[in-house]
C-alpha positions as CSV (number, residue, x, y, z in Angstrom):
1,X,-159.6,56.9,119.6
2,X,-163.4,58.0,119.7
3,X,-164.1,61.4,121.6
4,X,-165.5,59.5,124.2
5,X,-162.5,57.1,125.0
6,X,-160.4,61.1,125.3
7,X,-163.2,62.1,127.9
8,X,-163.0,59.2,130.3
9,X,-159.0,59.6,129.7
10,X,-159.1,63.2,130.7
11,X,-161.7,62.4,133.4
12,X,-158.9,59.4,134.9
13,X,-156.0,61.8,134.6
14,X,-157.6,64.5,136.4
15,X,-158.3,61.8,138.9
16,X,-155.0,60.9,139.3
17,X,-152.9,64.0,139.3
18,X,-155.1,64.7,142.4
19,X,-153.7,61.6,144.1
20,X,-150.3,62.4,143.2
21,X,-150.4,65.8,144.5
22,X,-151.2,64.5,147.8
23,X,-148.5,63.6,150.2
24,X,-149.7,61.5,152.2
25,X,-150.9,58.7,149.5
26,X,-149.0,55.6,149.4
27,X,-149.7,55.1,145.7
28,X,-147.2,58.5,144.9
29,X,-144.8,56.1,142.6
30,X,-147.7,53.8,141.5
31,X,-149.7,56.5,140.1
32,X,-146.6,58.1,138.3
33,X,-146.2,55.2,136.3
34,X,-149.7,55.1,135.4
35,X,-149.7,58.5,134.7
36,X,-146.7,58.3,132.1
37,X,-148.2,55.0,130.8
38,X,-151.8,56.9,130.0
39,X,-150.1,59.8,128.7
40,X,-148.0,57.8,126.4
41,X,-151.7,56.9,124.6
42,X,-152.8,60.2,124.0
43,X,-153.0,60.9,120.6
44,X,-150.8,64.0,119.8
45,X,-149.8,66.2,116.6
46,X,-146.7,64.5,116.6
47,X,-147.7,61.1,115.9
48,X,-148.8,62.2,112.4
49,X,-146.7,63.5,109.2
50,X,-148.3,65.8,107.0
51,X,-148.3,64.8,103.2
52,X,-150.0,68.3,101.7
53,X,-152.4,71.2,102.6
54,X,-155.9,69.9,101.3
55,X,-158.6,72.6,101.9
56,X,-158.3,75.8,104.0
57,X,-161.5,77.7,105.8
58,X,-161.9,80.3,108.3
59,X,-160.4,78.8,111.1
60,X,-157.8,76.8,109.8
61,X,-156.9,74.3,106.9
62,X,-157.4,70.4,106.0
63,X,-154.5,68.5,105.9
64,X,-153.8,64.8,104.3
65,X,-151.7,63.3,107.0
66,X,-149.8,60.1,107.4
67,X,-150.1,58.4,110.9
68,X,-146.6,57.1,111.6
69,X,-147.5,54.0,113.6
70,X,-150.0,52.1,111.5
71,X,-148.8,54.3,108.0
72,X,-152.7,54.9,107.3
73,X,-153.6,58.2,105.3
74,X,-156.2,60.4,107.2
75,X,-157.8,64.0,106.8
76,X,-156.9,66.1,109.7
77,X,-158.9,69.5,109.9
78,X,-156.9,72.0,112.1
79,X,-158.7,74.7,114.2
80,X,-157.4,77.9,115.1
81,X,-158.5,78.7,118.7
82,X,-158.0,82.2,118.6
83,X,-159.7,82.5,114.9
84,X,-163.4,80.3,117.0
85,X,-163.1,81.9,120.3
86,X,-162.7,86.1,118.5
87,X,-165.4,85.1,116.2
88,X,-167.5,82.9,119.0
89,X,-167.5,79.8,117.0
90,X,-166.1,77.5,119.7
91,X,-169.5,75.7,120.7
92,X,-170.1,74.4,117.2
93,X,-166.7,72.5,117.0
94,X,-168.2,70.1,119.5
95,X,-171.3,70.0,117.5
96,X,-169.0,69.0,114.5
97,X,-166.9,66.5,116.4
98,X,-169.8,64.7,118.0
99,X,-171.7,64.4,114.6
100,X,-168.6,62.8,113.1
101,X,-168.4,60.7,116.4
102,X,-172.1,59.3,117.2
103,X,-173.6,59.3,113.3
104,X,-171.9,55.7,113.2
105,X,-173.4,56.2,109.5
106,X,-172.2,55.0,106.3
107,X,-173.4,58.8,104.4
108,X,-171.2,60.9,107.1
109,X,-167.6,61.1,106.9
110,X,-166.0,59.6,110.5
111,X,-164.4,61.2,113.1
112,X,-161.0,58.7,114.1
113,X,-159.7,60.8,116.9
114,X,-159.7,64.5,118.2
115,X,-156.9,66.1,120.6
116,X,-156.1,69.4,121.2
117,X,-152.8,71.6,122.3
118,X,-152.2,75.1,123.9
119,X,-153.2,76.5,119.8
120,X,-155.2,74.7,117.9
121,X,-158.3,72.1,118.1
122,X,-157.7,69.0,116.0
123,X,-160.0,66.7,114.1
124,X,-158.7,63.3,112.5
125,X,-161.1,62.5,109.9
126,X,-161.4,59.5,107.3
127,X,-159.9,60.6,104.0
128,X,-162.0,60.8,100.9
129,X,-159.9,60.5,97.7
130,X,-163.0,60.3,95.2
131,X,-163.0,64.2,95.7
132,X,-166.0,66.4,95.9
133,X,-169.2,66.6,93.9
134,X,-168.2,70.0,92.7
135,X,-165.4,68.3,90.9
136,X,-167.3,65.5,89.3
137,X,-170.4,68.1,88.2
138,X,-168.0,70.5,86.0
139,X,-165.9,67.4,85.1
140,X,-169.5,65.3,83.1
141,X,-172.6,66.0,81.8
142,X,-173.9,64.2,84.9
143,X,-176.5,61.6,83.5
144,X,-180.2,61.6,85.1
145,X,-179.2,57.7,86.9
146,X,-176.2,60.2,88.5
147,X,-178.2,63.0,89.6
148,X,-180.6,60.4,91.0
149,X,-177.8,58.5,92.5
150,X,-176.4,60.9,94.5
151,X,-179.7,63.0,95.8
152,X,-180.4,60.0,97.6
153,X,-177.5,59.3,99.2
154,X,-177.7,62.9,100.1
155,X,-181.5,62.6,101.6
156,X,-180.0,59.5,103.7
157,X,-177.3,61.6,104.9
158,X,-179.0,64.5,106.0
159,X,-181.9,62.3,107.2
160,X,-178.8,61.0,109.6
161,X,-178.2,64.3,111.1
162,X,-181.5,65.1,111.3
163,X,-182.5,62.0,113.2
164,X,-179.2,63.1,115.6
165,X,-181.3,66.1,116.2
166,X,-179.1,69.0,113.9
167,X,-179.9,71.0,110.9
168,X,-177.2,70.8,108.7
169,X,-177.5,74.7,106.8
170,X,-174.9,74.6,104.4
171,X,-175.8,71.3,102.2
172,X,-173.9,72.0,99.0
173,X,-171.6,69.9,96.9
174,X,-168.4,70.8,98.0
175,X,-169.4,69.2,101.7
176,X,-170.5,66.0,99.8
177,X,-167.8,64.3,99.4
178,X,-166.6,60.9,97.7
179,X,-165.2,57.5,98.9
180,X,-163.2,55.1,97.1
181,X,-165.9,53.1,95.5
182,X,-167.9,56.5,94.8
183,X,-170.5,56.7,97.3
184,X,-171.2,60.0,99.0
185,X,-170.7,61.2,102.3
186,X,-171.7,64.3,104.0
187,X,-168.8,66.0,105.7
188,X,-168.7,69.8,107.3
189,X,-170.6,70.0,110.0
190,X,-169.3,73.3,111.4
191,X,-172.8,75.0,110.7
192,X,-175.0,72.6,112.3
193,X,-177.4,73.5,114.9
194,X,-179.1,71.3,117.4
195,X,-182.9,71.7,117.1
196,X,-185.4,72.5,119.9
197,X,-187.9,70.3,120.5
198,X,-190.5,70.8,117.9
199,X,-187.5,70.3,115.4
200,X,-186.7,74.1,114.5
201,X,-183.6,76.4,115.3
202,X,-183.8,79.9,116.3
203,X,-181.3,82.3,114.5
204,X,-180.4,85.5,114.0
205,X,-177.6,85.3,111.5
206,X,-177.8,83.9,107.7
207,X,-175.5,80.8,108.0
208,X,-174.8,79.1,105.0
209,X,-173.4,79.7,100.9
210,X,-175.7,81.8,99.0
211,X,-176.2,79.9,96.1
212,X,-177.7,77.0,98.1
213,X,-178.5,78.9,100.8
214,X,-183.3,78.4,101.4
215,X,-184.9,81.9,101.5
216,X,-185.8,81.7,105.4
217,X,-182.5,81.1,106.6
218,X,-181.5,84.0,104.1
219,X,-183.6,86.5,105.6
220,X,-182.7,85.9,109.2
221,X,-179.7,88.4,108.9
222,X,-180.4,90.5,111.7
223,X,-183.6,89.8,112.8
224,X,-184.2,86.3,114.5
225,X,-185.7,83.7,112.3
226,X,-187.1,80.3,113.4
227,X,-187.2,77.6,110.9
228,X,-186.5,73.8,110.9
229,X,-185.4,70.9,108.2
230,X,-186.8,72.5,105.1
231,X,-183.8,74.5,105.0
232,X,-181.7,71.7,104.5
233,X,-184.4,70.0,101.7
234,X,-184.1,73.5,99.6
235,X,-180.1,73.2,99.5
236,X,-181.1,69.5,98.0
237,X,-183.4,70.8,95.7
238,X,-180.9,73.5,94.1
239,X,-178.0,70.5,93.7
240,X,-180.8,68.4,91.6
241,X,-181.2,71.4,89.8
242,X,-178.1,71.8,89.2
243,X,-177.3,68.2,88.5
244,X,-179.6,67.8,85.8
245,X,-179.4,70.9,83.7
246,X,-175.9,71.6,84.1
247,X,-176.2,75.5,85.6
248,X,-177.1,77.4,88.8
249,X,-180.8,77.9,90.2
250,X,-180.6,81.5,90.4
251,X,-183.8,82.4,92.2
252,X,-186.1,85.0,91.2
253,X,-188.9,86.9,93.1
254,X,-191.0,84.6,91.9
């Protein structure tokens, strides 16, 4: 179910418990069958199993899931309310969520469905079992075809969000991620922020993992920067690196 099939469901329930409250409808016992009937579709952390723990983060972990009806194998990334809303994070979970939802891209992992309880926010994600591009750099010698390979899937990834109107700011190869015939997808989206009109972000904070992290977005710790998409084209830059000779791009002064 896409995020925008749960809005106009939450919109029509809203609409209806309204109804039902009042006494003097004649649709009382109509309604309350639609009611259980919609309910009934939400999707809800019960209509999954959970196979194993795949990735954990700051707010929560990943988990490979099972969904019981159709038996399909999904990546479901769990949220810890509390964990967003003391460190102010909440906004960019819809910024995640409607990247995965509207990118309708073949170089961005999908979002499947996202629901929520009293707890946690939940995000059901296509699963990736080619692994990350971490794994498959210090597992070969990654020929130059590779390196050339998968820096352009990467470009036409972040050229996605970018057209979407985000800045990724934490391109790196654990968020790139592989599918079952190899291809990449971008996945992670929790850093993203939507640019202004000329195509920059204003920030205050240095978001991002410092070995990939572009030297603007670096020195924005506590004093506000303003930068745009070259932040995300350094990140590229130091994976190539990286890719080809086999070792970090420490920077220098230089």
């Amino acid at each position: 179910m896409s995020s925008g099939a749960e809005k106009r469901l939450e919109t029509r329930l809203k609409k209806l418990e309204s109804m039902i409250k009042d006494p003097r409808s004649a649709m009382n016992m109509e309604n309350e069958t639609v009611m259980g009937r919609l309910r009934e579709l939400q999707v809800r952390l019960e209509d999954f199993d959970m196979v194993k723990v795949i990735g954990r983060g700051a707010f929560g972990q990943v988990q490979l899931v099972r969904h019981r009806e159709s038996q399909r194998v999904y990546a479901m990334k769990l949220l810890s309310k509390f964990e967003m809303i003391k460190r102010s994070e909440s906004a960019f979970y819809f910024e995640e969520r409607d990247i995965m939802a509207f990118s309708n891209s073949p170089w961005i992992v999908q979002l499947c469905c996202a629901f929520q309880d009293d707890m946690h926010l939940y995000m059901v994600m296509e699963y990736m079992p080619g692994g990350d591009l971490v794994t498959l750099i210090t597992t070969y010698d990654v020929p130059e075809n590779w390196a050339r390979f998968y820096v352009a899937e990467a470009v036409l990834a972040l050229d996605t969000i970018h057209s979407l109107g985000f800045l990724h700011r934490d391109v790196k190869p654990d968020n790139m991620l592989l599918d079952p015939r190899g291809h990449l997808k971008l996945a992670d989206f929790g850093t993203c922020m939507k640019m202004d009109s000329t195509g920059r972000v204003r920030c205050d904070t240095a978001v991002g993992t410092p070995d990939y992290i572009a030297p603007e977005v670096l020195q924005s710790q506590g004093c506000e920067a303003y930068y745009g998409r070259e932040c995300d084209w350094w990140s590229v830059g130091v994976l190539l690196y990286e890719m080809v000779l086999g070792e970090y791009c420490v920077p220098t002064e230089e």
